[in-house]
Structures are given as structure tokens and as C-alpha cells.
TITIRO-904318 format. One record per residue (C-alpha): residue in one letter; x, y, z; chain. Coordinates in Angstrom, 1 decimal. Example, Ala and Ser with C-alpha at 12.3 -4.5 7.8 and 13.67 -1.06 7.14 Angstrom:
BEGIN
[A,[12.3,-4.5,7.8],A]
[S,[13.7,-1.1,7.1],A]
END
This chain:
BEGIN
[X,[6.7,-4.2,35.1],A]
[X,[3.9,-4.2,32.4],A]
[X,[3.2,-1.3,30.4],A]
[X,[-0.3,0.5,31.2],A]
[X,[-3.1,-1.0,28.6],A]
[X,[-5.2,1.1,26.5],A]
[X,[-7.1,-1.3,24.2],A]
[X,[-6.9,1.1,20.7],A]
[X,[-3.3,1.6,21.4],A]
[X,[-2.9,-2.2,22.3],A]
[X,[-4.9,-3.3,19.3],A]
[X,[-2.8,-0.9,17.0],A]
[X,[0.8,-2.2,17.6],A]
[X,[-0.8,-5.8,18.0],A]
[X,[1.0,-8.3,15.7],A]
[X,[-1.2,-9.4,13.3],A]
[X,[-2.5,-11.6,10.3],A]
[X,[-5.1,-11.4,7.6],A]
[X,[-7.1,-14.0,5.9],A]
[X,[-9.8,-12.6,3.7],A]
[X,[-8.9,-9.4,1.5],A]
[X,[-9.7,-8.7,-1.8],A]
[X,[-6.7,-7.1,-3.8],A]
[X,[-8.6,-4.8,-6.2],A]
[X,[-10.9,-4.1,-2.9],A]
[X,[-8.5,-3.9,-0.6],A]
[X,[-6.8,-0.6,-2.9],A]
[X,[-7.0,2.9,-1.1],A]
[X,[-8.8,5.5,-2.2],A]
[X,[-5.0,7.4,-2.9],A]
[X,[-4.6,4.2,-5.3],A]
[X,[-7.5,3.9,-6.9],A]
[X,[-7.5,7.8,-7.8],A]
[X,[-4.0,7.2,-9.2],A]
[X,[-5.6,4.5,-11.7],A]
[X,[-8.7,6.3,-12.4],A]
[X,[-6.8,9.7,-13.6],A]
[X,[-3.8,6.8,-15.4],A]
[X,[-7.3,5.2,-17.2],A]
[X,[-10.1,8.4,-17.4],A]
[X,[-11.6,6.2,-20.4],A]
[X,[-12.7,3.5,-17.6],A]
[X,[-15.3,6.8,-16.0],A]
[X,[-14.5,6.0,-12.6],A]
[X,[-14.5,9.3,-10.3],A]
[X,[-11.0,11.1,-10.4],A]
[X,[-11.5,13.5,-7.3],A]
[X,[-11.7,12.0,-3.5],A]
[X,[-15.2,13.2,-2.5],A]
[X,[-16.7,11.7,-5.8],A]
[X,[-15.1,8.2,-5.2],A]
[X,[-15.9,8.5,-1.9],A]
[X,[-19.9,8.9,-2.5],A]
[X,[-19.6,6.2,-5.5],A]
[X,[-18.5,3.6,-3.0],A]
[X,[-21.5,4.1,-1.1],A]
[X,[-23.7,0.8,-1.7],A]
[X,[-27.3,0.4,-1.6],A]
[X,[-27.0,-3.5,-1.6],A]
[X,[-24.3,-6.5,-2.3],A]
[X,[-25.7,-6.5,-6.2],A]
[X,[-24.9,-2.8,-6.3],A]
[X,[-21.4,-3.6,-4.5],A]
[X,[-20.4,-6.4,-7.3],A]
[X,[-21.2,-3.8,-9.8],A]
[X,[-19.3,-1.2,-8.4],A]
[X,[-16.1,-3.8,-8.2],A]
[X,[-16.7,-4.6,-11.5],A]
[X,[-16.2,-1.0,-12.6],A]
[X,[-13.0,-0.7,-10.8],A]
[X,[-11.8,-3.8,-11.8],A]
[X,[-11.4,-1.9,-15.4],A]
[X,[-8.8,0.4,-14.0],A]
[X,[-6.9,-2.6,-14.1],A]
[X,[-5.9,-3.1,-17.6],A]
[X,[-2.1,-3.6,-17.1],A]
[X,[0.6,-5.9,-15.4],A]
[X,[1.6,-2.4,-13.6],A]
[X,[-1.5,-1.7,-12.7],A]
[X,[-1.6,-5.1,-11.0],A]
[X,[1.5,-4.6,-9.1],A]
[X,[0.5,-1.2,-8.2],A]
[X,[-2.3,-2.3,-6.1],A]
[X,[0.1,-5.2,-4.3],A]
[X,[2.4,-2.6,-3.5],A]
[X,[-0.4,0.0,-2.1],A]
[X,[-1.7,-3.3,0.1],A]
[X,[1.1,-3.8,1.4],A]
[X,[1.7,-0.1,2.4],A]
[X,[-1.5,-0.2,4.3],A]
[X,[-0.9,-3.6,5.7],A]
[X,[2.5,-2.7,7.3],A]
[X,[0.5,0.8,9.0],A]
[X,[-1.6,-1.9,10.7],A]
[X,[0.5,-4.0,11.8],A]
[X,[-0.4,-7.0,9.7],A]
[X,[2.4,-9.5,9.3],A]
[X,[1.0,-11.9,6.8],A]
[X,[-2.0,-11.7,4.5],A]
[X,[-3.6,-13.9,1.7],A]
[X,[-4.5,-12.1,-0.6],A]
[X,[-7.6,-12.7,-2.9],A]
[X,[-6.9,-12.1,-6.6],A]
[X,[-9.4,-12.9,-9.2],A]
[X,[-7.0,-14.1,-11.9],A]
[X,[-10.1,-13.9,-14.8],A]
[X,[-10.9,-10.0,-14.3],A]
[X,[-7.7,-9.2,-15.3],A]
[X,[-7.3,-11.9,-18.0],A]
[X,[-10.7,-10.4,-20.0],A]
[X,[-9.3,-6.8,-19.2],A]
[X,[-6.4,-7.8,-21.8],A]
[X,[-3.7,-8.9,-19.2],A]
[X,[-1.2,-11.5,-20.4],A]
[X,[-1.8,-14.9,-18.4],A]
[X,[2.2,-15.0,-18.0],A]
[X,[2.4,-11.5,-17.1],A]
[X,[-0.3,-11.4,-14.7],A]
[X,[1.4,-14.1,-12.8],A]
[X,[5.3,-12.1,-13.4],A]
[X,[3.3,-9.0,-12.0],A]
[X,[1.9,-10.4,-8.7],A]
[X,[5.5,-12.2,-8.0],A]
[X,[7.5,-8.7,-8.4],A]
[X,[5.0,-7.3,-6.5],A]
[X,[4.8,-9.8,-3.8],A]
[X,[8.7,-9.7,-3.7],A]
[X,[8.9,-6.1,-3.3],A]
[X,[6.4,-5.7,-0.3],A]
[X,[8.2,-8.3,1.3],A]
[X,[11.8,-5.9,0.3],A]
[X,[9.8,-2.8,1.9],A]
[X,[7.7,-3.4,4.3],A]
[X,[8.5,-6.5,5.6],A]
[X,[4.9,-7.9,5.1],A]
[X,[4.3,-11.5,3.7],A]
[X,[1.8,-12.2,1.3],A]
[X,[0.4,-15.3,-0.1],A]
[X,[-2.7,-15.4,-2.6],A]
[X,[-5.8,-17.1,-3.2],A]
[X,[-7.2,-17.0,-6.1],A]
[X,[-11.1,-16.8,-6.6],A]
[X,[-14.0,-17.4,-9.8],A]
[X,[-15.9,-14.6,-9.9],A]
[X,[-19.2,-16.5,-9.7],A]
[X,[-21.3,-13.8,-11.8],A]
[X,[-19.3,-15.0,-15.1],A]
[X,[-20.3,-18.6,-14.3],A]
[X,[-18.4,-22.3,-15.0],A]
[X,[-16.8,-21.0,-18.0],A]
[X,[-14.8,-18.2,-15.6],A]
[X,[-14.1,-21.2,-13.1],A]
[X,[-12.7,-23.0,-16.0],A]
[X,[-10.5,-19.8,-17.4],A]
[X,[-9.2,-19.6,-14.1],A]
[X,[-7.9,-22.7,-13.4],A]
[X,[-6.7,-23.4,-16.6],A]
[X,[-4.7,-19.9,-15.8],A]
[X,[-3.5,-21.6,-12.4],A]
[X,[-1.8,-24.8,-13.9],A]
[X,[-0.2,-22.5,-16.6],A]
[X,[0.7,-19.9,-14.4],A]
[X,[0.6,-20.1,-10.7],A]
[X,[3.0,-18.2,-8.8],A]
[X,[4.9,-18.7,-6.1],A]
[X,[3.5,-18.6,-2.2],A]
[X,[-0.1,-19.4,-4.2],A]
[X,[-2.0,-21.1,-1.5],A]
[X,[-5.9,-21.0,-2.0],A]
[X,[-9.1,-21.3,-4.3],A]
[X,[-12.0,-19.3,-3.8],A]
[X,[-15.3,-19.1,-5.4],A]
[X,[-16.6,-15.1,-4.7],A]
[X,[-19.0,-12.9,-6.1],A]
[X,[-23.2,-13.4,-5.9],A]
[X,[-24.3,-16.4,-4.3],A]
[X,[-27.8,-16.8,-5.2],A]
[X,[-28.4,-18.2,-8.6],A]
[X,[-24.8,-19.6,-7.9],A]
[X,[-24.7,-23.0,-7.0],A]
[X,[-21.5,-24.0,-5.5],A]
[X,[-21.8,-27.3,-6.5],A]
[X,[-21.4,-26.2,-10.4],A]
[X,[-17.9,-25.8,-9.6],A]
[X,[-16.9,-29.0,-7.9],A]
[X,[-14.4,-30.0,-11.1],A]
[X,[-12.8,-26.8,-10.6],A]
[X,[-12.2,-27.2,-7.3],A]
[X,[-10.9,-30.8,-7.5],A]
[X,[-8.7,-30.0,-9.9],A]
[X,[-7.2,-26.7,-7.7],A]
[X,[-7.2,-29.7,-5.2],A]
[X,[-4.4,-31.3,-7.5],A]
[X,[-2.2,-28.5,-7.7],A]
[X,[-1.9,-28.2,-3.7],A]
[X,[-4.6,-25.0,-3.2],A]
[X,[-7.0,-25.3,-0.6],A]
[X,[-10.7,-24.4,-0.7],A]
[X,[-11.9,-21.1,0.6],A]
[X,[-14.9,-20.3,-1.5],A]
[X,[-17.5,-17.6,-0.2],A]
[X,[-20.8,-19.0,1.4],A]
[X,[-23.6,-17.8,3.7],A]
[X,[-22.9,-14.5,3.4],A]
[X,[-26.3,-13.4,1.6],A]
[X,[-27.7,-16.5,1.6],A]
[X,[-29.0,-19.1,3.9],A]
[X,[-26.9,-21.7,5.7],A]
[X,[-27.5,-24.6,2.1],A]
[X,[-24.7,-22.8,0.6],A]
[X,[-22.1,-23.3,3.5],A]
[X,[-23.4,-27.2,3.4],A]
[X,[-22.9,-27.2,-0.4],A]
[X,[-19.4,-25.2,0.0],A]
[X,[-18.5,-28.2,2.8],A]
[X,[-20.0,-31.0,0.6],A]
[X,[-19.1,-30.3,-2.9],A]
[X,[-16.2,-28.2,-2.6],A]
[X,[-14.3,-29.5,0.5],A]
[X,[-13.7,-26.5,1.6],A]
[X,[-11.5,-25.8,5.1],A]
[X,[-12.3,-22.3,5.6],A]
[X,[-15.6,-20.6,4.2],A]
[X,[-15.6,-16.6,3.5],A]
[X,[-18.0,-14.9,5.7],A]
[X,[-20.2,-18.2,6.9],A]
[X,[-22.2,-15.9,9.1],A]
[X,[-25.8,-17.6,7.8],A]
[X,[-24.6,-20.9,9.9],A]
[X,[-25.9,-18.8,12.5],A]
[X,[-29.1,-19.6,11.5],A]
[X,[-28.8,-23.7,12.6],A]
[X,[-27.1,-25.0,15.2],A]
[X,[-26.9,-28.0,13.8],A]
[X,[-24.6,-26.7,10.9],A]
[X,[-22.3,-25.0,13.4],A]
[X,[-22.0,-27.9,15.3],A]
[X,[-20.5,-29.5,12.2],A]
[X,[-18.4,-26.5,11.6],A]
[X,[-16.8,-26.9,15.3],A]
[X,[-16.7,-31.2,14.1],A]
[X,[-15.2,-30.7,11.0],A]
[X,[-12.8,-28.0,12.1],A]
[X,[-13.8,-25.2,9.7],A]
[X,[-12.9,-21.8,10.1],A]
[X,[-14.7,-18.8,9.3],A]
[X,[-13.6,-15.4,7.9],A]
[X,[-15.3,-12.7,9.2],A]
[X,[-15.8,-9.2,7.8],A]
[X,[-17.8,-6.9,10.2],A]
[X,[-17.8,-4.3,8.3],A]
[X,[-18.4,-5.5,5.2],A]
[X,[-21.0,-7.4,6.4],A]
[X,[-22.9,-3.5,7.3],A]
[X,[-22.1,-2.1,3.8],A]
[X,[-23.1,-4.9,2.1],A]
[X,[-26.6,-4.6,3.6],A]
[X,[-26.1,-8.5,4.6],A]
[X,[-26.4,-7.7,8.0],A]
[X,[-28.5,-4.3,9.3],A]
[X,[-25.9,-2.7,11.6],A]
[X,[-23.1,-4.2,13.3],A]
[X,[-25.1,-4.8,16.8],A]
[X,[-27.4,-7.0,14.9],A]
[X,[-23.9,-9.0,13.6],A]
[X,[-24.0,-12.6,14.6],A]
[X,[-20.2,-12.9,15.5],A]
[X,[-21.2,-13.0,19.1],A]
[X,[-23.1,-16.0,18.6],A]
[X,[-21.1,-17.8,16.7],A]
[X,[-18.6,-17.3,18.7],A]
[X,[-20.3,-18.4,21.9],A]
[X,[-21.1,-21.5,20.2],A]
[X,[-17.1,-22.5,19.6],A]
[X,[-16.9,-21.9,15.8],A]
[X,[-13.6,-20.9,14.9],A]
[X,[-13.5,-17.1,13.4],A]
[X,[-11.2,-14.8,12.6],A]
[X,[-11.3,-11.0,11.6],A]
[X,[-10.8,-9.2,8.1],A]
[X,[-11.6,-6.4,6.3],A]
[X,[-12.8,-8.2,2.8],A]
[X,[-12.9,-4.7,0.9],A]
[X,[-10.8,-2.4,3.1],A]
[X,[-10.7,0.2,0.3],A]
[X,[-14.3,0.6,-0.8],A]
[X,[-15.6,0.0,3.0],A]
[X,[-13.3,2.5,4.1],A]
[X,[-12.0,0.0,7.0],A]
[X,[-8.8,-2.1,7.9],A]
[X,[-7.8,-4.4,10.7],A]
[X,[-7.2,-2.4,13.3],A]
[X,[-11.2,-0.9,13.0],A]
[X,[-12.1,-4.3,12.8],A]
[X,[-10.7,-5.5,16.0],A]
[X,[-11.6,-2.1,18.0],A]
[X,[-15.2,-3.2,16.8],A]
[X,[-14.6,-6.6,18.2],A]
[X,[-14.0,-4.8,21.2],A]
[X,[-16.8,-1.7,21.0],A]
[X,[-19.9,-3.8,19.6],A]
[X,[-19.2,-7.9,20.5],A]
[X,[-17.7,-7.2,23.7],A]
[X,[-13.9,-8.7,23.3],A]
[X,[-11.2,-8.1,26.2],A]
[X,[-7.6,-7.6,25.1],A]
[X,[-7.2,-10.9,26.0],A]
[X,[-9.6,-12.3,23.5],A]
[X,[-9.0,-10.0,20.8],A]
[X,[-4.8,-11.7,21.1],A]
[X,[-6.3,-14.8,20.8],A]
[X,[-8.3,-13.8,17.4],A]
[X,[-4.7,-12.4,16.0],A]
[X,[-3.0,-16.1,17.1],A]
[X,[-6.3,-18.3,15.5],A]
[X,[-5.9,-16.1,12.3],A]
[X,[-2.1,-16.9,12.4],A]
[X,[-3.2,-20.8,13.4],A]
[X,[-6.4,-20.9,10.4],A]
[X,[-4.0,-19.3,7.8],A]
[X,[-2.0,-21.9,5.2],A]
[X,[1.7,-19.9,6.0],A]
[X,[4.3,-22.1,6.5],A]
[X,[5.0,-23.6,9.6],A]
[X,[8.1,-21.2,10.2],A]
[X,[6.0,-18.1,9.6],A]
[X,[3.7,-19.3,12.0],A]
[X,[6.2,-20.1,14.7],A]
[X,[7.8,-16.7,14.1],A]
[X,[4.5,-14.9,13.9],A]
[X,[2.3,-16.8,17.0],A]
[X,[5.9,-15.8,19.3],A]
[X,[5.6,-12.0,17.6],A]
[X,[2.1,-11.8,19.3],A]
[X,[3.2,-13.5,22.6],A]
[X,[6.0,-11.7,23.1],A]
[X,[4.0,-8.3,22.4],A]
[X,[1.1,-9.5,24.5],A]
[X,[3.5,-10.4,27.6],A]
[X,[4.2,-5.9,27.7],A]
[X,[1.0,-5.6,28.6],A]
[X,[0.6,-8.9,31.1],A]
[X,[-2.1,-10.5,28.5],A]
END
């Protein structure tokens, strides 16, 4: 006999995975306060209400400048494994199994970071996540595209020195406009080389011509946000060809200003067209967000049975680059929970 369903409760023990978070975004207020009072010198608010009311954003160029403050809490390999292990605290409270984690190897390089420790840092942290909570992460690592070709460059040369173990990605985040993705196309191929797929950022606060130029120049498999290809049905009908998925961030999307308010959010429509999507938080920290609010909006504002939102958690599991054990293991997790509940 099934147990009674009551979609926040079902949504909350649902077995999950995670595609796009940002690591220094992704850090909880609780974690971010512990840096700020560790590093005062970086003038980052030290008291809850302040921090709260300084991640209030007016726009996405007030957002990058706000993670670029905080990325200067960040000034040592503890520091670094301090915010893998508060991910993976709040990861584990949602139920996320696996997440790829985006790091942004060059913030922490110009904050004085040893290359080699950077990469020891994420590993022990990785490692000890996995010891104590039972959550596996796997990172992707991204040019912050505000510092130009010459970051993309640093950070590459970082990843064939360095690259750690379960690394699985290359992103391009940050700005788009005044940005071109095609700039990075070298970068790119030569992440290509060392086994990392292409995840940049596109079509988030721009048009759909950067998810074309993301597809064309940078091969990319998965695009960060996409939600512009809404715009042209003829671009989402080569998303649904080429088999592209996109990482969707509701929330984010609302405190960003790059969408209005979440009933105006084009994940519906996308959605009703057949492009692939999954759910993530982006910034859980700063958008005071995580998975579980992100799937209950699914639910509230776009209209997703229980039924539909299980099927999001298995094409996040599907989309992600985990092995093909972990997926095995996690798709069955989410079956086997879904079957309580007769989904």
C-alpha cells in the first residue's frame, strides 16, 4: 500500500541531483559570516541582517560585483575547503546525492592561493563530504568572463597543471554582453583535450546569439541558464536536435532581474516545446534558495505534478557527466523512492 502524498513532503525526501551551483555562491549565510569575521579586512558585513540586505541585488552587474567582494573572503586553501564542506552540509539537508560543483579556479589563484594547493584543497574537501555526508561531488570549472581571455588562459593553464580528481566540466560564467563566447574557443578546445566538457553560461541576459555562439564555437553539451532560446523556436528546435540540455535556475533568474518575477519565467515554454531542463539553485547562498524551493516552485508557479517533478530529478541524474555506476545507483534511488508514493 502507497504512502499518502503531500508534494512538499514528497519533494523534500526526493532523491536528487544538481547541475549548476556556484561554490563561493552556493556558501550559507552561517559560512560566509564565519569568513567575513576570519577576514574583517575584506569589509564584508559580519552580522546576519547586514549580509542579508547586502545580498539584495538591484541587477546581474550589481550581482557579479557583489560575488566579487565575497570571493575575497577566500584568501586561503582552508577557506576553500571550508566552503566544500558547508555545500555539502546543505546538499545532504536536501536530499541531493550528486552535484557539480562550479569553481572558478582564477578567483582564488589572484586572491594568493597556491595553484597546487587550491587543487589539494578541493580534493580533501571533496573527500571529506563524501566521508560525512555521503554526498558526491564533481566540479566544473569556469573563466570568469569579466577578467577576459587572459583569465581563460590562467585557468586552463591551472587545469593541465593541476586538475583534480572527479574534474568533469568547463564553463565560461560571469557577464555576457561585451563577452563574446567565441574569444574563448582555444580555451575550450584545449579543456576539450583534457576530457572536460563544455558547460559555459549563455542566454541568460542576453539574446538567443550567445547560446548559438556557445553551441558553435564552444561545443558546448549543456548551456547554463539558456532561457533566451525561448525567444526562437528555431534555436530550440536545434537544442531538442542536437540534444542539449539546459540548467535552469528559477530563482536566480528573479534576483538577477533577468526575468521579472517567476510567473513571467519561460520554463513552461521551454518545456512544452521538448528542450531538455533541469533544476538548480546557481547561487543558493546569496539567493537565499536550494533545491527543494526550486522544485516546490516547479510545482507552485509552472504547474509540475509529482510525477513530472521525478522525472526532472532522473533527467538531472541522466544530463549530469557522473559515472555510469552513480547513475545506475542514483536513477534506482529515485525509482525506488517514487514507487512509496505509487509515482
Amino acid at each position: 500500500m502507497s504512502a499518502p502524498l503531500e508534494i512538499s513532503s514528497y519533494i523534500s525526501g526526493l532523491p536528487k541531483a544538481e547541475l549548476h551551483v556556484h561554490l563561493q555562491g552556493a556558501a550559507s549565510v552561517a559560512t560566509v559570516l564565519e569568513l567575513a569575521q576570519r577576514h574583517p579586512e575584506a569589509s564584508i558585513p559580519t552580522t546576519e541582517s547586514e549580509l542579508r540586505n547586502f545580498y539584495t541585488f538591484t541587477d546581474f552587474a550589481h550581482f557579479i560585483d557583489v560575488y566579487i567582494a565575497v570571493n575575497e573572503l577566500v584568501r586561503a586553501p582552508a577557506d576553500v575547503q571550508a566552503l566544500v564542506f558547508g555545500l555539502g552540509r546543505d546538499l545532504e539537508q536536501v536530499q541531493v546525492r550528486y552535484a557539480e560543483v562550479t569553481v572558478t579556479p582564477d578567483s582564488h589563484l589572484l586572491m594568493g592561493i597556491a595553484p597546487e594547493a587550491l587543487s589539494q584543497a578541493l580534493t580533501d574537501g571533496r573527500l571529506q563530504v563524501l566521508e560525512e555526508f555521503g554526498v558526491e561531488l564533481a566540479w566544473i570549472f569556469d573563466i570568469p568572463g569579466e577578467l577576459g581571455l587572459e583569465s581563460g588562459v590562467r585557468t586552463i593553464e591551472w587545469a593541465e597543471r593541476h586538475l583534480p580528481d572527479a574534474s568533469v566540466g568547463f564553463g565560461l560564467g560571469g557577464p555576457e554582453i561585451g563577452v563574446p563566447r567565441s574569444a574563448f574557443s582555444e580555451v575550450f578546445r584545449r579543456a576539450s583535450a583534457l576530457g572536460l566538457a563544455s558547460v559555459p553560461h549563455a542566454g541568460e541576459t542576453t539574446g538567443p546569439d550567445t547560446i548559438r555562439e556557445s553551441l558553435d564555437c564552444l561545443d558546448a553539451v549543456r548551456i547554463g541558464h539558456g532561457i533566451a532560446a525561448v525567444q526562437e523556436p528555431q534555436l530550440m528546435a536545434e537544442l531538442i536536435e542536437r540534444d542539449i540540455v539546459l540548467e535552469v535556475c528559477p530563482t536566480s533568474n528573479v534576483c538577477t532581474r533577468a526575468v521579472a518575477n517567476l510567473h513571467e519565467h519561460p520554463f513552461p515554454q521551454l518545456r512544452e516545446a521538448g528542450v531538455r531542463l533541469t533544476l538548480n539553485t546557481d547561487d543558493p547562498g546569496m539567493f537565499d534558495t536550494d533545491l527543494n524551493k526550486e522544485y516546490r516552485i516547479a510545482h507552485e508557479i509552472f504547474g509540475l505534478d509529482a510525477l513530472e517533478l521525478t522525472e526532472i530529478a532522473r533527467e538531472s541524474v541522466r544530463a549530469s557527466f557522473a559515472g555510469q555506476a552513480t547513475k545506475t545507483r542514483l536513477l534506482a534511488e529515485i525509482d525506488d523512492y517514487s514507487r512509496q508514493f505509487s509515482v
